[in-house]
N, CA and C atoms as a LAMMPS dump frame, in Angstrom:
ITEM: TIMESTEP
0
ITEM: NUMBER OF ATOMS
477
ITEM: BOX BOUNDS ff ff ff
-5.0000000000000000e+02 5.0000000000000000e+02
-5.0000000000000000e+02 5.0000000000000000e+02
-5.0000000000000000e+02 5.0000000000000000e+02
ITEM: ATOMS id mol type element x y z
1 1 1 N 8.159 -33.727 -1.405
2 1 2 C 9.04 -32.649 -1.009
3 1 3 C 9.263 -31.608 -2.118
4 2 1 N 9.387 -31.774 -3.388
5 2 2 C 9.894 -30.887 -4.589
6 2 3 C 8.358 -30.167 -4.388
7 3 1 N 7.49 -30.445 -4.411
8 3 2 C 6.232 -29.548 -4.496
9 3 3 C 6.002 -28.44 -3.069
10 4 1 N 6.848 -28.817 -2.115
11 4 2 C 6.872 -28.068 -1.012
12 4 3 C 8.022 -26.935 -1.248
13 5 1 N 8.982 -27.734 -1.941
14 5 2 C 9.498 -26.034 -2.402
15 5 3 C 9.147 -25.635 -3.378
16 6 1 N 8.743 -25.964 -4.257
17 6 2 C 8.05 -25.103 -5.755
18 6 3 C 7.466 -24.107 -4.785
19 7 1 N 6.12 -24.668 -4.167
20 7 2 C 5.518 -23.877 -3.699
21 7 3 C 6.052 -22.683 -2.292
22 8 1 N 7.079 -23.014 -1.873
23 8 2 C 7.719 -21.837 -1.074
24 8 3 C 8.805 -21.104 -1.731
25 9 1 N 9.252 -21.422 -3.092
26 9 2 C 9.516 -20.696 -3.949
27 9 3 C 8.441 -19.446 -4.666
28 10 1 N 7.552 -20.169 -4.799
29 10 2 C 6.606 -19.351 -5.68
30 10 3 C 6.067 -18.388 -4.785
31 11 1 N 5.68 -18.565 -3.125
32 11 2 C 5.729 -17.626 -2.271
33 11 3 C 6.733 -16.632 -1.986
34 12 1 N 7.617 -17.347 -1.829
35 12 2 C 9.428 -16.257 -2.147
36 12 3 C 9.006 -15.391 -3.573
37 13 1 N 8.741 -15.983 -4.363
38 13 2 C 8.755 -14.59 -5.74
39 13 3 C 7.38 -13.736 -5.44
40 14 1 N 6.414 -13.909 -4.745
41 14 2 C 4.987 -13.386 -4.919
42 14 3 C 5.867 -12.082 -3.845
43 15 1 N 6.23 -12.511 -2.693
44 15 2 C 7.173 -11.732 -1.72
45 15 3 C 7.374 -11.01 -2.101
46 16 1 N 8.489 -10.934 -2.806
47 16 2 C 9.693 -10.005 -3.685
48 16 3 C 9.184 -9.532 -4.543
49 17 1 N 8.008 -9.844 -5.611
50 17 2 C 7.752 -8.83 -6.575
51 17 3 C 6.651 -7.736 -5.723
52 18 1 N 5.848 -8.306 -4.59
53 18 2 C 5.329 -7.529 -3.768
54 18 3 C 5.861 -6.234 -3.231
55 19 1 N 7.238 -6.788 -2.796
56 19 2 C 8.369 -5.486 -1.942
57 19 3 C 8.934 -4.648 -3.25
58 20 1 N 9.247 -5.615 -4.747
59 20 2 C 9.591 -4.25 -5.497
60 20 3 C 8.544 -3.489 -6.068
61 21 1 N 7.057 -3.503 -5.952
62 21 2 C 6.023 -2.686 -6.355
63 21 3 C 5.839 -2.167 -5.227
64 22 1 N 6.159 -2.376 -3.756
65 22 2 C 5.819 -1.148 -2.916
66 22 3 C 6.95 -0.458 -3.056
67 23 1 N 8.33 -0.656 -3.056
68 23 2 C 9.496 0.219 -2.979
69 23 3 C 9.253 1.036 -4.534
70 24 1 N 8.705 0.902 -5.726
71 24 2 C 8.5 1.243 -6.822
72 24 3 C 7.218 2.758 -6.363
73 25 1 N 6.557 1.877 -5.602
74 25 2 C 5.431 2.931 -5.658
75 25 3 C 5.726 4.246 -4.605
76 26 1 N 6.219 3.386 -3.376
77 26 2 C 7.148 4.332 -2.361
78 26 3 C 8.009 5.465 -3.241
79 27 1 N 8.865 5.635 -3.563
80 27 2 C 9.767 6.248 -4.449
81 27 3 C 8.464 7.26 -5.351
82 28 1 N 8.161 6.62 -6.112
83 28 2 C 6.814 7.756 -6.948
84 28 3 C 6.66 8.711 -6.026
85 29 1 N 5.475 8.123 -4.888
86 29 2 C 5.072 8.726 -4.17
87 29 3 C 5.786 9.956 -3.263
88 30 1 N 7.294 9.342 -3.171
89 30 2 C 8.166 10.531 -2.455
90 30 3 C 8.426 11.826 -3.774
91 31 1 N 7.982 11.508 -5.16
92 31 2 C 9.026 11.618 -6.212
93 31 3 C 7.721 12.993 -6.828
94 32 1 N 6.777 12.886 -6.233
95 32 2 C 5.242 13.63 -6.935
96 32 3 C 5.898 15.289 -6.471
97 33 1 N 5.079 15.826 -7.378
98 33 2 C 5.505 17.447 -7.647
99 33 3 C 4.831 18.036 -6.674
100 34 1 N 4.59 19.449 -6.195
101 34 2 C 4.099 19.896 -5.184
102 34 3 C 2.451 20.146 -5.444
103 35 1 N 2.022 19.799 -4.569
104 35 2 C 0.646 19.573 -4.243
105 35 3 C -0.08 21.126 -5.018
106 36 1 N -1.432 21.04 -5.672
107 36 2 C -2.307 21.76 -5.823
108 36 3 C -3.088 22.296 -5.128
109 37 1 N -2.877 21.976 -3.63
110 37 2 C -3.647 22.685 -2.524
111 37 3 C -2.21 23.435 -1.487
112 38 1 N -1.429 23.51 -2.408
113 38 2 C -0.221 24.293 -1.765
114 38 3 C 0.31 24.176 -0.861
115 39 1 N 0.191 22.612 -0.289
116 39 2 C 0.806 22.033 0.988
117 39 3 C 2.293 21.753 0.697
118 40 1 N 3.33 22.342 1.175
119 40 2 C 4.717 22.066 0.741
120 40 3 C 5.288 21.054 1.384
121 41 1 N 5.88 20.346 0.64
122 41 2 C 6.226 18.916 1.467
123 41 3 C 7.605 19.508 2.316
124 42 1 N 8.342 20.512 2.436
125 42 2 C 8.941 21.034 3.675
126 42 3 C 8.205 21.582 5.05
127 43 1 N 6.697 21.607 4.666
128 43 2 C 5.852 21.995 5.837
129 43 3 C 6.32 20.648 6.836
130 44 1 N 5.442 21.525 7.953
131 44 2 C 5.555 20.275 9.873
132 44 3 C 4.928 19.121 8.945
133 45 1 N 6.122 18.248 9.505
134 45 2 C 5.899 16.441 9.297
135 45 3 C 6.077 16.287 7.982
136 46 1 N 6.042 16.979 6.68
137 46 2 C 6.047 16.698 5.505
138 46 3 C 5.225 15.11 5.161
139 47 1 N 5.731 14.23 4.436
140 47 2 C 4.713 13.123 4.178
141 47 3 C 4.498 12.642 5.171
142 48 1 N 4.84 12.282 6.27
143 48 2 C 4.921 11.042 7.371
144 48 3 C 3.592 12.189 8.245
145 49 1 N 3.252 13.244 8.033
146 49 2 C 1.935 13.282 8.303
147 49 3 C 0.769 12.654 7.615
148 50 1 N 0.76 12.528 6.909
149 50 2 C -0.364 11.133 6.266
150 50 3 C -0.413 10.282 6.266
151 51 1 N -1.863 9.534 6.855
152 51 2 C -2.05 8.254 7.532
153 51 3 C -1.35 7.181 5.94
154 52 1 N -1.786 7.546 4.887
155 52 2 C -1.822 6.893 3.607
156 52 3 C -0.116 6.779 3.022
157 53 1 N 0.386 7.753 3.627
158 53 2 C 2.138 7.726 3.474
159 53 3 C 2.767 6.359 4.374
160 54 1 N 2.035 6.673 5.455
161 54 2 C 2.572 5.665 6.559
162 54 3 C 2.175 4.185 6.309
163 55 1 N 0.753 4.078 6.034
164 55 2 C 0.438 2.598 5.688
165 55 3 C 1.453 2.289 4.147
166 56 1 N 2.136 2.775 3.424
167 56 2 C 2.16 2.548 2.66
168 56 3 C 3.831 1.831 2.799
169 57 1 N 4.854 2.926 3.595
170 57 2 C 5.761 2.744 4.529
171 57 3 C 5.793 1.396 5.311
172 58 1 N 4.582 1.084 6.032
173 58 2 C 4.935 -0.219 6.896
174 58 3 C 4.189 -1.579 5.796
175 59 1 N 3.686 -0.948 4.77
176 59 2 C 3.55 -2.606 4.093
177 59 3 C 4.836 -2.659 3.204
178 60 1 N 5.339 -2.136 3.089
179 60 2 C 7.316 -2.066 2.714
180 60 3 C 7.857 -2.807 3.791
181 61 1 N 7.59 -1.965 4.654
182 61 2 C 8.582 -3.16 5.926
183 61 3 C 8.073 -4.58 5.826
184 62 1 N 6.856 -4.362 5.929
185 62 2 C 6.577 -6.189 5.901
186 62 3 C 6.757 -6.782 4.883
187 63 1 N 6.856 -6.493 4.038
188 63 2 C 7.223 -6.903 2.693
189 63 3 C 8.774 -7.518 2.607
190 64 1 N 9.447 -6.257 3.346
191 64 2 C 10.814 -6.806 3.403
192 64 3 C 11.266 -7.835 4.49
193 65 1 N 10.435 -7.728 5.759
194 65 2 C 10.442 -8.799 6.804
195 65 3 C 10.051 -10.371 5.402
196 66 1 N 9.413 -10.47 5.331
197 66 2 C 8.613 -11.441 4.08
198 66 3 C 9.481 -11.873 3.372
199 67 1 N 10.281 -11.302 2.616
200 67 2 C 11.541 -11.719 1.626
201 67 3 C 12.283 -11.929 2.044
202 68 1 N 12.738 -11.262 3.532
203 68 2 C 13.75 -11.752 4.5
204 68 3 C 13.935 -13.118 5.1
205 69 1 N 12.644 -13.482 5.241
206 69 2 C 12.481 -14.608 5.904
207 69 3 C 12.363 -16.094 4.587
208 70 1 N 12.065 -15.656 3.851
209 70 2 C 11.823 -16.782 2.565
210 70 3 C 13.288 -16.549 2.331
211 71 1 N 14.494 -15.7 1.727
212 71 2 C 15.305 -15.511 0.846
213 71 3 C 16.27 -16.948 2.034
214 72 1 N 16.258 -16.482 3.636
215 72 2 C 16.739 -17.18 4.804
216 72 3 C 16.522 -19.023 4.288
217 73 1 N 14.872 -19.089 4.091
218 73 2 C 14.866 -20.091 3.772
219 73 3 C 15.297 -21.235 3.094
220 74 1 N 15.256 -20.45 2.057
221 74 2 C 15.57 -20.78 0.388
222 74 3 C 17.047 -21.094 0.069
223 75 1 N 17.779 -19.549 0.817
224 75 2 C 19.32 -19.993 0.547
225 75 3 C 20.089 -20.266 1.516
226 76 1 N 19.667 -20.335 2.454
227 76 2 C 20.285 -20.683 4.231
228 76 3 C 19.667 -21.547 4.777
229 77 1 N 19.333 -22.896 4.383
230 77 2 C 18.674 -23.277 5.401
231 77 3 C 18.848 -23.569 6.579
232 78 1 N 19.935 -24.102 7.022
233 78 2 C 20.446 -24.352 7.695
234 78 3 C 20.486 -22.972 8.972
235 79 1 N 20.227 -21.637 8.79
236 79 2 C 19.919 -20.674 9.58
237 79 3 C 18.438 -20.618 9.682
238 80 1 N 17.583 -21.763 9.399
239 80 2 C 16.313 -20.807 8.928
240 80 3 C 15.805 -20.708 10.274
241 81 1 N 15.811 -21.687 11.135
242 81 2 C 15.147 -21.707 12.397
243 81 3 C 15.435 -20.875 13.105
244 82 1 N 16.878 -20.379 12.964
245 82 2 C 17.268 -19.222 14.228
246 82 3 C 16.653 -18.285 13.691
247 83 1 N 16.2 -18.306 12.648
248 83 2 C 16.056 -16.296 11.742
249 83 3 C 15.083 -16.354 12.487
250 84 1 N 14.129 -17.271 11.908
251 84 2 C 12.711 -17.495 11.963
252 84 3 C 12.485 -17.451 13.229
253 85 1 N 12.657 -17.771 14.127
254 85 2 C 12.364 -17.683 15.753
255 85 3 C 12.619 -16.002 15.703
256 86 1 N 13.698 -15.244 15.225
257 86 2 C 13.726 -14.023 15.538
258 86 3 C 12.732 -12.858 15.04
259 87 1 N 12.956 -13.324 13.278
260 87 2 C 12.09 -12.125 12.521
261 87 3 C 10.611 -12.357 12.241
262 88 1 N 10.604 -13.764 12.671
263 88 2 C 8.75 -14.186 12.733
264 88 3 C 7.708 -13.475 13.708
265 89 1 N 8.341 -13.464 14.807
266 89 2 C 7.315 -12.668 16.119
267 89 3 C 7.024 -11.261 15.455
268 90 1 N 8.621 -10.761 15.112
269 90 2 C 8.685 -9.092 14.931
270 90 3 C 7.445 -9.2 13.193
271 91 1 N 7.587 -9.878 12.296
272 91 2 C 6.71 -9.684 11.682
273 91 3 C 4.768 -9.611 11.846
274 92 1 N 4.93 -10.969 12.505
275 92 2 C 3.506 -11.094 12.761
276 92 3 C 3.05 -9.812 13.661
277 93 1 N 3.774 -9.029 14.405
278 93 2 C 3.419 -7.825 15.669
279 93 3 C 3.008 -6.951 14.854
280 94 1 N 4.308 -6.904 13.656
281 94 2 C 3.673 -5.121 12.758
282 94 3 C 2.631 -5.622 12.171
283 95 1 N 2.595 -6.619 11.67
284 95 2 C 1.273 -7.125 10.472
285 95 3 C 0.16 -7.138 11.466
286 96 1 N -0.453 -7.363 12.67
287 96 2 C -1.323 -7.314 13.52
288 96 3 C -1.442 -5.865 14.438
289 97 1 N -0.549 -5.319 14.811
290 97 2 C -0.391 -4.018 15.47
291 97 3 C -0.534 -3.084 14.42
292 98 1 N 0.194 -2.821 13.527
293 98 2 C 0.179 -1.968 12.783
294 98 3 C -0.433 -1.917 11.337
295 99 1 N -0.033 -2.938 10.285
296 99 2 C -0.062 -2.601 9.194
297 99 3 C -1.649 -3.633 8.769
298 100 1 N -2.32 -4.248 9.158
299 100 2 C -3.496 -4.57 9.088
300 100 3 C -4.727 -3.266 9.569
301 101 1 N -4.39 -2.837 10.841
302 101 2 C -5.692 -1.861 11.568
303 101 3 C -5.332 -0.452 10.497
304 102 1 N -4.283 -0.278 10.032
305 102 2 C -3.715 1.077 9.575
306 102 3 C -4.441 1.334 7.971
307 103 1 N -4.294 -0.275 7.446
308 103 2 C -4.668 -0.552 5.651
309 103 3 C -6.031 -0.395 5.812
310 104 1 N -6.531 -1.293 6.882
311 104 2 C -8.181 -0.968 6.993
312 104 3 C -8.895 -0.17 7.095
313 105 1 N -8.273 0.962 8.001
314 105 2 C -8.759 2.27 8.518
315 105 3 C -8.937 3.255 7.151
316 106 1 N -7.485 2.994 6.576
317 106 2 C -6.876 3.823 5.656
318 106 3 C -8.195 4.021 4.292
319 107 1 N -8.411 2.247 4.072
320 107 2 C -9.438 1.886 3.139
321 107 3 C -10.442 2.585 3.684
322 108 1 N -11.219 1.853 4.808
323 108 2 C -12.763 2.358 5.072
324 108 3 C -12.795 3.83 5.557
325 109 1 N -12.199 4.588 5.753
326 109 2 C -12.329 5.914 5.744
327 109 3 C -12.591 6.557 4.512
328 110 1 N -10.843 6.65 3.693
329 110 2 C -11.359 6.843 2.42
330 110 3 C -12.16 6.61 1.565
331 111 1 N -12.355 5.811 1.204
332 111 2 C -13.538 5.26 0.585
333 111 3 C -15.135 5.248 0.836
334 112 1 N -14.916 5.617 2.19
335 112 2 C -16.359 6.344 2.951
336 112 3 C -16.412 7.838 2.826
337 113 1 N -15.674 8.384 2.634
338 113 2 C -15.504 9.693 2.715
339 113 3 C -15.904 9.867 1.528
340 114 1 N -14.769 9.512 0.612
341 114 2 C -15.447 9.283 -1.121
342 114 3 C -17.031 9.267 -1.603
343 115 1 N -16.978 8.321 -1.051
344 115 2 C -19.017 8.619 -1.133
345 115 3 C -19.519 9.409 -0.726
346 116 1 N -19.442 9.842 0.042
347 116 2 C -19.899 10.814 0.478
348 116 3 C -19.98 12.261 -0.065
349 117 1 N -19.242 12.448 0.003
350 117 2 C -18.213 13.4 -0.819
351 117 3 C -17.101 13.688 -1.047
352 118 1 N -16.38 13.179 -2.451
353 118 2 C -14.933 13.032 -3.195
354 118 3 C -14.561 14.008 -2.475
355 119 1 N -14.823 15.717 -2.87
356 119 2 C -14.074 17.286 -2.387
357 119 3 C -12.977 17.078 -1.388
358 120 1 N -13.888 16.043 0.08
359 120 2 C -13.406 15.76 1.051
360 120 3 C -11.894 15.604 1.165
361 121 1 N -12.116 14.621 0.586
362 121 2 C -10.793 13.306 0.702
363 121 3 C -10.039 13.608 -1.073
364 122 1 N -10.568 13.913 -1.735
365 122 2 C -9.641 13.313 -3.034
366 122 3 C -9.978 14.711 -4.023
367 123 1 N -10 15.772 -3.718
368 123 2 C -10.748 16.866 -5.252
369 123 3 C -10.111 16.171 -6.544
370 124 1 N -10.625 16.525 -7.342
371 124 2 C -10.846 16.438 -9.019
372 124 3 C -9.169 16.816 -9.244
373 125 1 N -8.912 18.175 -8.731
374 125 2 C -7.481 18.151 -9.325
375 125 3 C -6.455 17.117 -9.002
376 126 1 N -6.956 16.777 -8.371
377 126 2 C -5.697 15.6 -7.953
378 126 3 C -5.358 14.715 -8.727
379 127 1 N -6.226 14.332 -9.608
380 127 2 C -6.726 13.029 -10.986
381 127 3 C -5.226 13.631 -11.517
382 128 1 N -4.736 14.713 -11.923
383 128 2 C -3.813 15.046 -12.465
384 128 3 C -2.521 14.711 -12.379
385 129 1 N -2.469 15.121 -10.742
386 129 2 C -0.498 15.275 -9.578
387 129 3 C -0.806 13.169 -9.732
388 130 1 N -1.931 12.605 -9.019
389 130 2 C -2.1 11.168 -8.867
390 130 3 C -2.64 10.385 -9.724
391 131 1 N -1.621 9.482 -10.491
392 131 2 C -1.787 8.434 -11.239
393 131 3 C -2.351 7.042 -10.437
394 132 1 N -3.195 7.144 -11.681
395 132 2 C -4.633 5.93 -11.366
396 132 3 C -3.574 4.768 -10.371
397 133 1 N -2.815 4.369 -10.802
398 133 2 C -2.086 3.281 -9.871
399 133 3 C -1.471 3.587 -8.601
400 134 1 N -0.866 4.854 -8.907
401 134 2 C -0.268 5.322 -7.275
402 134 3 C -1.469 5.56 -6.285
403 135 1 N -2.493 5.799 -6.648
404 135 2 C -3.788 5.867 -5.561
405 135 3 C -3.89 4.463 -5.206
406 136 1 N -4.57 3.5 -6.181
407 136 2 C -4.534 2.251 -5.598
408 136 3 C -3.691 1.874 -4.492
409 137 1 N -2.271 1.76 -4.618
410 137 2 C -1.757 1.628 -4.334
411 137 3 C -1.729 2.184 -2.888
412 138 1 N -1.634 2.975 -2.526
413 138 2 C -1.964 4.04 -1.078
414 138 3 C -3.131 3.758 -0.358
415 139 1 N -4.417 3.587 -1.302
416 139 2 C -5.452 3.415 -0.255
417 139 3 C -6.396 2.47 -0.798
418 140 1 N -6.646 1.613 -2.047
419 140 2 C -6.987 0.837 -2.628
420 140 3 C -7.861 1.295 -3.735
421 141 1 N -8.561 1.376 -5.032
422 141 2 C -9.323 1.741 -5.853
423 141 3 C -10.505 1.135 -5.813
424 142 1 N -11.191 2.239 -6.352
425 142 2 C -12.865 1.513 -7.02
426 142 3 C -12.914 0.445 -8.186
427 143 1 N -13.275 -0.074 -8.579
428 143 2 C -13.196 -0.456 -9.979
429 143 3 C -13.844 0.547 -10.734
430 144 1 N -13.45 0.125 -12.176
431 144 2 C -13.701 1.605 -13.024
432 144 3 C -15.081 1.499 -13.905
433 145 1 N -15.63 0.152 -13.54
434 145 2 C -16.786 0.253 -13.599
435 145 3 C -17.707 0.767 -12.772
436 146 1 N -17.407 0.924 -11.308
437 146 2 C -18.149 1.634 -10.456
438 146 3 C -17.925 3.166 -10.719
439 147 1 N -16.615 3.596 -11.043
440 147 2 C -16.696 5.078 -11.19
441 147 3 C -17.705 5.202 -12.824
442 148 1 N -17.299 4.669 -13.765
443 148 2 C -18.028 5.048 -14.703
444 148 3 C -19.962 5.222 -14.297
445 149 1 N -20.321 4.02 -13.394
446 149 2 C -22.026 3.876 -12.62
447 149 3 C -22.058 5.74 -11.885
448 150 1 N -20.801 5.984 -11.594
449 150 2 C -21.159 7.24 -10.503
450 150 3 C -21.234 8.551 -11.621
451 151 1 N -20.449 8.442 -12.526
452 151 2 C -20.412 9.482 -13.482
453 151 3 C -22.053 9.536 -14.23
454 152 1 N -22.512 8.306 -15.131
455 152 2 C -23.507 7.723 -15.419
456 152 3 C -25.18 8.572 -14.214
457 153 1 N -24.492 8.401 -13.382
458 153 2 C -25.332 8.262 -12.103
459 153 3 C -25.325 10.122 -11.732
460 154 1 N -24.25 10.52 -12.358
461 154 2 C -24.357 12.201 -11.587
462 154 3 C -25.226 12.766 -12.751
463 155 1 N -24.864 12.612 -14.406
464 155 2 C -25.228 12.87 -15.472
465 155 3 C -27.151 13.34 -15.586
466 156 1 N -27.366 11.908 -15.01
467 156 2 C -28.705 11.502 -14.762
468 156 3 C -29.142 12.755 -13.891
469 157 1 N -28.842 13.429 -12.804
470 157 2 C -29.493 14.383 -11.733
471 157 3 C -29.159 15.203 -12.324
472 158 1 N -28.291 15.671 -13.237
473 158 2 C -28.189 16.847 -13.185
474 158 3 C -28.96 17.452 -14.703
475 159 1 N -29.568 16.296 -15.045
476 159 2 C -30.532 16.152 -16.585
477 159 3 C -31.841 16.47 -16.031
C-alpha cells in the first residue's frame, strides 16, 4: 500500500508542476508585446483566434481537472469516489474531444508547414517577440540539433 501512494503522490506533483508551467507559460504568452506583423491583440478575437492560444488554454484546463482530482484524492479521501465519478468523465471528454485532436493538429501542421517553408508559419522576426521555450510550449520544438542540420544544410546551397 505505501508504494501505491508514493506513487499517486508522485503523479499528484508531476500534475501540479505540469498546471504551474502551463499557467506560467499561459500568462507569458498573454504578457508578449505587440506583434511584428502588426496584428493588434485588440483586433476581432484577439488571442482566442489562434488555434495555438487555444490548445494551450485547454491543456490548462486539463491540467487543472488532473490536480483536481489527485489533490481530492490525496486529501479527501473519503470524497474521492463522488469527485471522481463527476470530474473523471468531464476530463477524459476534453482530453479525447478536444485537447488531444487540437495538440496534434496544432503539432503536425506546424511543423509541416515549417518544412516547408518557416515564412509561412513562424518568420525569422519572431525568434525575437518568441522565446525558445514559449514556442515549445504552444506547439512543440525541433531539437536544436535538427535546426543547427537545417542551418548547416541551407549554408551548403547557397555555397
Amino acid at each position: 500500500m505505501p508504494l501505491a501512494v508514493r506513487g499517486q503522490r508522485a503523479v499528484a506533483l508531476l500534475h501540479f508542476l505540469c498546471f504551474l508551467w502551463a499557467i506560467f507559460a499561459l500568462t507569458q504568452n498573454l504578457g508578449l508585446p505587440k506583434s511584428v506583423r502588426k496584428v493588434h491583440d485588440d483586433s476581432y478575437g484577439g488571442q482566442w483566434k489562434y488555434l495555438t492560444f487555444l490548445n494551450q488554454l485547454l491543456q490548462t484546463v486539463l491540467y487543472l481537472l488532473c490536480v483536481t482530482i489527485d489533490a481530492v484524492a490525496l486529501f479527501v479521501p473519503s470524497q474521492e469516489r463522488k469527485v471522481s465519478s463527476i470530474v473523471l468523465p468531464i476530463r477524459d471528454f476534453i482530453f479525447s474531444a478536444f485537447v488531444f485532436p487540437v495538440g496534434l493538429f496544432v503539432a503536425v501542421a506546424f511543423w509541416g508547414l515549417y518544412a516547408i517553408d518557416r515564412e509561412l508559419v513562424y518568420p525569422k522576426e519572431l525568434d525575437e517577440i518568441n522565446p525558445d521555450w514559449l514556442n515549445h510550449t504552444m506547439k512543440g520544438r525541433k531539437g536544436r540539433e535538427e535546426r543547427g542540420g537545417e542551418e548547416r544544410r541551407r549554408r551548403t546551397e547557397e555555397e
